[in-house]
C-alpha positions in Angstrom: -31.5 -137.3 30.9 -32.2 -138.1 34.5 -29.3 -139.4 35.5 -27.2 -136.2 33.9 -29.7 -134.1 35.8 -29.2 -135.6 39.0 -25.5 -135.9 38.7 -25.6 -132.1 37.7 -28.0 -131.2 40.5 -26.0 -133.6 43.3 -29.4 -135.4 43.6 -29.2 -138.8 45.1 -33.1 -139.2 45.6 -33.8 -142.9 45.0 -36.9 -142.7 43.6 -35.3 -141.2 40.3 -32.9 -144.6 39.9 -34.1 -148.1 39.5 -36.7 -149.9 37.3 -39.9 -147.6 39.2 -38.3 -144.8 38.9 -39.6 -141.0 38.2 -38.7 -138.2 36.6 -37.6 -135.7 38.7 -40.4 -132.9 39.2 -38.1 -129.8 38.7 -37.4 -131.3 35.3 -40.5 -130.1 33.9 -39.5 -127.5 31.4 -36.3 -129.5 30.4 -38.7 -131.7 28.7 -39.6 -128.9 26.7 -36.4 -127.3 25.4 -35.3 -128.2 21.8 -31.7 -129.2 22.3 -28.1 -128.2 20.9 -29.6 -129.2 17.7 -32.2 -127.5 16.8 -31.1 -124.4 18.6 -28.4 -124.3 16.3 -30.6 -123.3 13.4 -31.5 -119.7 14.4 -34.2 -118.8 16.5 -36.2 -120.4 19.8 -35.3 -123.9 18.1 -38.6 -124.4 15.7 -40.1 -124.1 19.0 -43.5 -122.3 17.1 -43.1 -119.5 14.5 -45.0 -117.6 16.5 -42.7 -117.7 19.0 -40.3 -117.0 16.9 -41.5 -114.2 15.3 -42.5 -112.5 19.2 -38.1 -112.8 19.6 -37.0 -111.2 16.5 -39.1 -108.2 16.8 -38.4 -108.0 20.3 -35.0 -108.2 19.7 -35.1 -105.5 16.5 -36.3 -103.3 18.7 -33.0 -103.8 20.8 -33.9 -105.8 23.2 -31.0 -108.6 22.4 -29.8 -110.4 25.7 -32.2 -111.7 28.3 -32.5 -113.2 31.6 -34.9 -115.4 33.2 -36.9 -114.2 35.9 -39.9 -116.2 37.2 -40.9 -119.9 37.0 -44.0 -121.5 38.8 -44.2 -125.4 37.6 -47.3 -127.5 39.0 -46.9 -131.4 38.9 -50.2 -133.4 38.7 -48.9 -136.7 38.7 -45.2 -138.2 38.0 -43.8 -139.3 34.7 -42.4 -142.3 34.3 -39.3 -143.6 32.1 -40.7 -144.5 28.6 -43.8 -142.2 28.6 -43.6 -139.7 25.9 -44.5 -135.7 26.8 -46.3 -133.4 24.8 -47.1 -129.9 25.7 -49.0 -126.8 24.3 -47.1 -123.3 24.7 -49.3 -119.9 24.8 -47.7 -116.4 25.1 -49.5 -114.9 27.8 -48.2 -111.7 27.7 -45.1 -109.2 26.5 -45.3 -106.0 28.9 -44.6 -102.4 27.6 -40.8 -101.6 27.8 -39.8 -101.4 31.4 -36.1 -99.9 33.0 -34.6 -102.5 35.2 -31.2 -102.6 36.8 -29.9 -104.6 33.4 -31.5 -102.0 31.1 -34.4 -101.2 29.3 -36.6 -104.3 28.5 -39.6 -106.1 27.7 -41.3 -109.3 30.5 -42.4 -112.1 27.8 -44.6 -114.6 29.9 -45.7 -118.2 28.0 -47.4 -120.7 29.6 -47.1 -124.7 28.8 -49.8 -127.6 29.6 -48.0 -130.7 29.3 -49.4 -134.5 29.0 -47.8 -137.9 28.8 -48.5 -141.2 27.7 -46.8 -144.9 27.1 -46.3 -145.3 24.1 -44.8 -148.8 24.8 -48.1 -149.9 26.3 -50.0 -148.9 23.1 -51.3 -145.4 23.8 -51.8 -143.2 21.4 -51.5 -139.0 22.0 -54.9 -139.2 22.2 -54.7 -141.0 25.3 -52.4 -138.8 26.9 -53.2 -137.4 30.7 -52.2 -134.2 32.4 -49.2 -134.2 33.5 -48.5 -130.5 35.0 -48.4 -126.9 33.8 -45.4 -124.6 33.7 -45.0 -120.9 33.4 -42.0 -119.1 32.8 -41.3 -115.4 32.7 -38.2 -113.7 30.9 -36.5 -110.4 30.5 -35.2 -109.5 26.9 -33.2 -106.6 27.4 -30.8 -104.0 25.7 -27.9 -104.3 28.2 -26.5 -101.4 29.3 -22.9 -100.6 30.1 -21.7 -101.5 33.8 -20.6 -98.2 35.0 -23.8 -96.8 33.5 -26.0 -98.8 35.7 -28.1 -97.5 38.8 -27.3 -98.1 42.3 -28.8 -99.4 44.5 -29.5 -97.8 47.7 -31.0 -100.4 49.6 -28.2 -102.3 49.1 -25.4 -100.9 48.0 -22.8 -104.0 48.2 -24.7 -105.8 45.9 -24.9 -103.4 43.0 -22.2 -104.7 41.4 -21.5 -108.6 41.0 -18.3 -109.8 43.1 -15.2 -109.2 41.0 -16.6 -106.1 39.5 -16.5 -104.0 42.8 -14.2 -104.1 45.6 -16.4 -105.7 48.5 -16.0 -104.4 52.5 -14.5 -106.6 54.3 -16.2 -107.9 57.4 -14.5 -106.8 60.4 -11.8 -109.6 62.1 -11.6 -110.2 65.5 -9.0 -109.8 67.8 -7.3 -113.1 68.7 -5.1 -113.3 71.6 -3.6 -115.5 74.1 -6.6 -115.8 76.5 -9.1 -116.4 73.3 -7.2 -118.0 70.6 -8.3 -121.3 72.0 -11.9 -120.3 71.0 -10.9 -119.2 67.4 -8.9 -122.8 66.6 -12.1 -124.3 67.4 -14.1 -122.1 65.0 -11.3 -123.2 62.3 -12.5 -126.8 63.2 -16.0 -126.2 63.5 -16.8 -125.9 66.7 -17.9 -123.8 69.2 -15.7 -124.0 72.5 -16.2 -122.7 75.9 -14.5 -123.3 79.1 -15.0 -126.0 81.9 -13.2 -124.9 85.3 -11.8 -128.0 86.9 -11.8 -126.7 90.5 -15.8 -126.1 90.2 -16.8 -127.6 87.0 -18.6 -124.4 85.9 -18.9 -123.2 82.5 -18.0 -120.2 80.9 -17.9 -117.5 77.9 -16.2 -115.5 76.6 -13.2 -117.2 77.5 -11.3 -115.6 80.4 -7.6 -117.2 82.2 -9.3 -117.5 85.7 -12.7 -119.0 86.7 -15.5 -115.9 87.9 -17.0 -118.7 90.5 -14.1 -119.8 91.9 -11.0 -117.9 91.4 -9.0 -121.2 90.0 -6.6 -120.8 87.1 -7.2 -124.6 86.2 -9.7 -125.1 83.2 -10.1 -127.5 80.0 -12.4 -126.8 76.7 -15.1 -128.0 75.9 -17.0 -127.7 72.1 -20.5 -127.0 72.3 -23.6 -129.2 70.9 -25.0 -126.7 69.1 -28.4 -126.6 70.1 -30.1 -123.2 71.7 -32.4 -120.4 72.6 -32.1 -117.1 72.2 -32.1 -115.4 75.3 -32.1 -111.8 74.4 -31.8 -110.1 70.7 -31.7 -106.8 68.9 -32.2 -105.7 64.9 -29.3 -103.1 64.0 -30.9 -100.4 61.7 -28.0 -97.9 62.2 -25.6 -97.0 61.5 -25.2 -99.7 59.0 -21.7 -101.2 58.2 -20.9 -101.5 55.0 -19.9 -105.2 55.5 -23.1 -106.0 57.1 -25.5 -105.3 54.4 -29.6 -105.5 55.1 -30.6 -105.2 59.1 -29.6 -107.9 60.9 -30.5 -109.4 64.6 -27.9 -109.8 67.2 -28.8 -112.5 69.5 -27.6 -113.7 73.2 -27.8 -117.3 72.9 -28.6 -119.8 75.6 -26.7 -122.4 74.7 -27.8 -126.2 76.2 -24.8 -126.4 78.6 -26.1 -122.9 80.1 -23.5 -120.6 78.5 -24.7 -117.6 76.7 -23.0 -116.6 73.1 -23.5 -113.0 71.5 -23.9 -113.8 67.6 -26.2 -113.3 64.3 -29.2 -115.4 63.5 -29.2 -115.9 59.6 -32.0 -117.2 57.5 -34.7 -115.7 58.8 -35.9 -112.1 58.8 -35.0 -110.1 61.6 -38.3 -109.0 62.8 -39.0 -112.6 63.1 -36.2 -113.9 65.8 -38.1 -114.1 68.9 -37.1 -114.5 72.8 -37.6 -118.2 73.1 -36.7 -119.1 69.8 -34.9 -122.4 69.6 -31.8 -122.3 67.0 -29.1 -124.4 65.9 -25.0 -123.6 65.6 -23.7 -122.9 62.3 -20.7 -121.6 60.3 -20.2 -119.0 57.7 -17.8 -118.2 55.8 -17.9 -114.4 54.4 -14.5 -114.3 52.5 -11.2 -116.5 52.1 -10.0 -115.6 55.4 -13.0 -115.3 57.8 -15.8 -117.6 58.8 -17.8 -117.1 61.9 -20.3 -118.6 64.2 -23.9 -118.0 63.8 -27.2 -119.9 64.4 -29.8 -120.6 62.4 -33.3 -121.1 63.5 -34.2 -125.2 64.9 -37.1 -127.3 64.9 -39.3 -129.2 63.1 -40.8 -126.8 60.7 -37.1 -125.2 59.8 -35.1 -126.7 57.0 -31.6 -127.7 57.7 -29.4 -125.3 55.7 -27.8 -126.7 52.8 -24.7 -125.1 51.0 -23.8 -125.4 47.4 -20.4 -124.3 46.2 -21.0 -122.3 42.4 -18.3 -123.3 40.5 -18.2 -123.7 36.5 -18.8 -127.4 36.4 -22.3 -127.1 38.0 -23.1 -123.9 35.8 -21.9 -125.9 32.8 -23.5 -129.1 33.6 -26.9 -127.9 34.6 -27.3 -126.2 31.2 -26.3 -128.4 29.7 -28.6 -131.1 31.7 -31.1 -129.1 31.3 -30.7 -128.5 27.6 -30.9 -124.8 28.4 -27.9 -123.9 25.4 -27.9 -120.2 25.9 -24.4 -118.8 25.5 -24.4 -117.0 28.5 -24.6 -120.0 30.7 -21.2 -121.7 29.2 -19.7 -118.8 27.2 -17.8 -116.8 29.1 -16.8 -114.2 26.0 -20.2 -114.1 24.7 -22.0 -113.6 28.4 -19.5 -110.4 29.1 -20.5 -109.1 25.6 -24.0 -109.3 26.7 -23.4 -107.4 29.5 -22.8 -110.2 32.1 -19.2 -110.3 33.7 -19.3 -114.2 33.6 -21.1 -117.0 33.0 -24.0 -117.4 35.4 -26.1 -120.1 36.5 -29.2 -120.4 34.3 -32.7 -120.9 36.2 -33.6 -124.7 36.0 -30.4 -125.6 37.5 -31.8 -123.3 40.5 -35.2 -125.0 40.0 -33.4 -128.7 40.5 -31.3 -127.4 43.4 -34.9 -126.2 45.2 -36.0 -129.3 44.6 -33.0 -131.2 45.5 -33.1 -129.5 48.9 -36.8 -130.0 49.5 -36.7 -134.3 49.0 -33.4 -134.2 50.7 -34.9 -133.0 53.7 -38.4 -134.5 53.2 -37.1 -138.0 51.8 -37.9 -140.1 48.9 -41.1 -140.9 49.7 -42.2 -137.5 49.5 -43.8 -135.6 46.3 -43.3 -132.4 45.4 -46.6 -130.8 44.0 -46.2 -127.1 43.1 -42.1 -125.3 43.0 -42.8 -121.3 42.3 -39.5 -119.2 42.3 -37.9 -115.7 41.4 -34.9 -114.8 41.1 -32.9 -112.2 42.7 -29.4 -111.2 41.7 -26.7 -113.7 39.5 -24.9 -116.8 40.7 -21.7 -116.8 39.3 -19.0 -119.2 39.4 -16.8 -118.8 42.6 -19.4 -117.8 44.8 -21.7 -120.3 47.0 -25.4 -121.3 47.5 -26.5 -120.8 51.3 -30.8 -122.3 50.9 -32.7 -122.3 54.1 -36.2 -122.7 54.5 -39.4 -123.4 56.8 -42.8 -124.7 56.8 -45.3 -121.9 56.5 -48.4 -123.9 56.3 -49.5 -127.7 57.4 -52.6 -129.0 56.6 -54.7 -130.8 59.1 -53.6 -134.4 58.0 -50.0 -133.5 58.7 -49.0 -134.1 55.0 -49.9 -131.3 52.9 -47.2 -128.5 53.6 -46.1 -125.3 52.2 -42.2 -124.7 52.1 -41.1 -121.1 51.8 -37.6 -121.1 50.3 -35.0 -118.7 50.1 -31.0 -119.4 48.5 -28.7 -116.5 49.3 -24.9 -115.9 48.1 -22.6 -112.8 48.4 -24.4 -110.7 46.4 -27.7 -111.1 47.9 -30.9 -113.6 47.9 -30.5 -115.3 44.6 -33.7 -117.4 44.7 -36.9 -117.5 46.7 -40.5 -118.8 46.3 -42.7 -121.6 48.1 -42.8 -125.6 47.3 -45.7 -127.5 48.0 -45.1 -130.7 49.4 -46.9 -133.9 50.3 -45.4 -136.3 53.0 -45.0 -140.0 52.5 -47.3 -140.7 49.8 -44.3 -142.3 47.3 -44.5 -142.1 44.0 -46.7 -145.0 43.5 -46.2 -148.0 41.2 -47.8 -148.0 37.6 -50.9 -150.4 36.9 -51.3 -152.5 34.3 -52.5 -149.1 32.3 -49.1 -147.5 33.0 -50.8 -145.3 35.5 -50.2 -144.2 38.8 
C-alpha cells in the first residue's frame, strides 16, 4: 500500500522505502477505508451500522451525491510496516440542510482516534498506542442541474468548471522584430535582456539601439532569476475578465540591475511589499501562452511545485487510497451525479500536500498536523500550481507552521496549514517496536 501510494502521489521520500521505513503521514485515513470489497456490498462498506444508517436517510431525503470538504489529520508518532491500526469513528455532527453552489445539502463531520501495535512482536490490541486522530467533513448533496446553478460574482470565470464554459483568453502580446528575441527565450524558459557591446550596459524592454551609448551592436543575455521588487500596484478595476481576483503588478529589480514589469503570483496582493525579494517563474495560462512572473524568494517561501492533473493520477490515487467512489474513476456515473468529469478525490490532495512539504523539508523531517479545505474541483486536463511559506517558527528553529495553498484554472483548489518538525527523522524502533 505504500509503495502504490507513493507511486500515485510521485513521492520519492526515502524514509517510506527500505527495511526502517514509515508510513507515509497523509496516509492516515487510507488505513481506514474498507476496500473494493466490501464497498461492493452496499452501504459505507460495514464500516458501522450506525454509519450506515446516518447515509441512507440522508440520502432518502435526497441528498444522493457528495463531495468531500474538510480534512484535519494529527500524527502522534509514525507507523511502521507490520504494525496493525485500529481506530474508533464518532459522528460528530450532521448540520441542518444548507444551499451551496452544488445544491441543497447536509455537512456530516466523523471523527477517528486511531492506535497501532506489532503484532509480530507479541502485542496484543490491548497494547496498542496512539497513533493520530483524523477528522473529515463531507457534503451529501442533491445535485442540481448545471445551468441552474448560481453564479458567482466574486469570480465569475470560475463558476463553471473548464470545458463547461468558454474561458477569456488572456491577452497576447505583440511580438515583433525588435522583441521577438525576448519571447523565444520565454518559449525556452528564460528571461532575456540586452547587453550593449559598445558599453556593456544592460537593458529592458528590448530596444535596436543602446539608450547609453547610441551603438546598434548588442548580444542577449538570459537572466538569473533572482529579484526585488522595486515598485508595485494591486489592480481592483476595471477587472479583466482574463485576470480574475486582484492581482499586484510589480517592477522588478532584477540582480543584473534591469527592471521587468510583471505579476507576483502566490501570494496575496496586499502582501507584495517594496523590498520584497522574489524569484523568476513561468506560467502557462492556456495551450498557446505562458508568461513570466515571480514568485516570492527566501527562506521561509516554498518553491512552487506543479502537478499536471491527468486521469492516471485521479485514477491511481483513489485507487491508492482505497477511496472507490464512482465519481473519482467513472466518468458516466460522475456526470450523472452532477460532476462534468471525474475529479480528483481529497486524499490524493492530502498526499500531494504532504509530498510537497518533505520535498522541500527533506526526509528527515516529520510532518505533525496537515489541515485542508477544499476549494473548487481538479479535473483531469488541468494542472496543480502549490506554493507555500512559513507562517510561524518556533524558538528552537524546528517547529514550523506551513500555510499552503494549490491553485489550478478554476481557482484555489486546496489550502490549509502543515505543521512540521525539522530534522528529527523518523527514529528507529526499540526492541519494543517503539519509536
Amino acid at each position: 500500500m505504500i509503495r502504490h501510494w507513493c507511486e500515485a502521489m510521485g513521492d520519492a521520500n526515502p524514509a517510506y522505502t527500505g527495511a526502517d521505513a514509515v508510513a507515509p503521514p497523509a496516509m492516515l485515513q487510507a488505513w481506514t477505508l474498507p476496500g473494493l470489497g466490501l464497498r461492493s456490498g452496499g452501504g459505507s462498506g460495514g464500516r458501522s451500522e450506525h454509519f450506515d444508517a446516518l447515509m441512507a436517510a440522508v440520502e432518502a431525503d435526497g441528498c444522493t451525491s457528495v463531495v468531500a470538504t474538510d480534512c484535519e489529520q494529527e500524527y502522534l508518532r509514525p507507523l511502521w510496516i507490520g504494525e496493525r491500526v485500529l481506530f474508533d469513528a464518532v459522528i460528530e455532527s450532521v448540520s441542518d440542510e444548507k444551499r451551496t453552489a452544488l445544491g441543497a445539502g447536509r455537512f456530516v463531520t466523523t471523527r477517528m482516534d486511531l492506535r497501532a501495535y506489532d503484532e509480530a512482536a507479541g502485542e496484543k490490541p490491548g497494547d496498542a498506542t496512539p497513533l493520530g486522530s483524523h477528522r473529515f467533513r463531507i457534503l451529501k448533496f442533491s445535485p442540481v442541474a448545471r445551468a441552474d446553478r448560481p453564479e458567482r460574482a466574486d469570480k465569475p470565470e470560475q463558476s463553471e468548471p473548464e470545458g463547461t464554459k468558454a474561458k477569456p483568453l488572456h491577452p497576447r502580446p505583440v511580438v515583433n522584430r525588435d522583441n521577438a528575441g525576448f519571447w523565444d527565450g520565454v518559449a525556452a524558459g528564460e528571461l532575456r535582456f540586452q547587453r550593449c557591446d559598445d558599453c556593456d550596459t544592460a537593458r529592458f524592454p528590448w530596444l535596436p539601439g543602446c539608450n547609453a551609448c547610441g551603438g546598434d551592436r548588442w548580444h542577449a543575455e538570459a537572466a538569473s532569476g533572482d529579484g526585488v521588487v522595486y515598485s508595485k500596484v494591486t489592480v481592483h478595476h476595471p477587472m479583466p475578465a482574463a485576470f480574475g481576483a486582484p492581482y499586484a503588478v510589480a517592477l522588478v529589480e532584477l540582480a543584473e540591475g534591469v527592471r521587468v514589469v510583471s505579476n507576483v503570483v502566490d501570494v496575496p496582493p496586499e502582501r507584495v511589499a517594496i523590498g520584497m525579494p522574489v524569484r523568476l517563474g513561468f506560467r502557462r495560462f492556456d495551450d498557446e501562452l505562458a508568461l513570466p512572473v515571480f514568485h516570492p524568494a527566501g527562506p521561509d517561501r516554498l518553491p512552487p511545485l506543479r502537478v499536471p492533473i491527468t486521469r492516471t493520477l485521479v485514477v491511481a490515487g483513489a485507487i491508492a487510497s482505497r477511496d472507490y467512489q464512482d465519481v473519482h474513476h467513472d466518468a458516466e456515473l460522475a456526470r450523472a451525479k452532477g460532476a462534468p468529469d471525474i475529479f480528483m478525490n481529497i486524499l490524493t490532495t492530502n498526499g500531494l500536500v504532504g509530498r510537497y512539504v518533505t520535498d522541500w523539508a527533506g526526509p528527515d523531517s516529520r510532518i505533525e498536523a496537515i489541515a485542508i479545505r477544499l476549494g473548487v474541483p481538479a479535473y483531469p486536463g488541468d494542472e496543480l500550481r502549490f506554493s507555500g511559506e512559513v507562517t510561524e517558527r518556533a524558538e528552537d528553529g524546528r517547529h514550523l507552521v506551513l500555510a499552503i495553498r494549490g491553485r489550478n484554472r478554476l481557482g484555489v483548489h486546496v489550502s490549509g496549514t502543515v505543521r512540521l518538525l525539522l530534522e528529527e527523522g523518523h527514529g528507529r524502533r526499540d526492541q519494543e517496536g517503539r519509536a
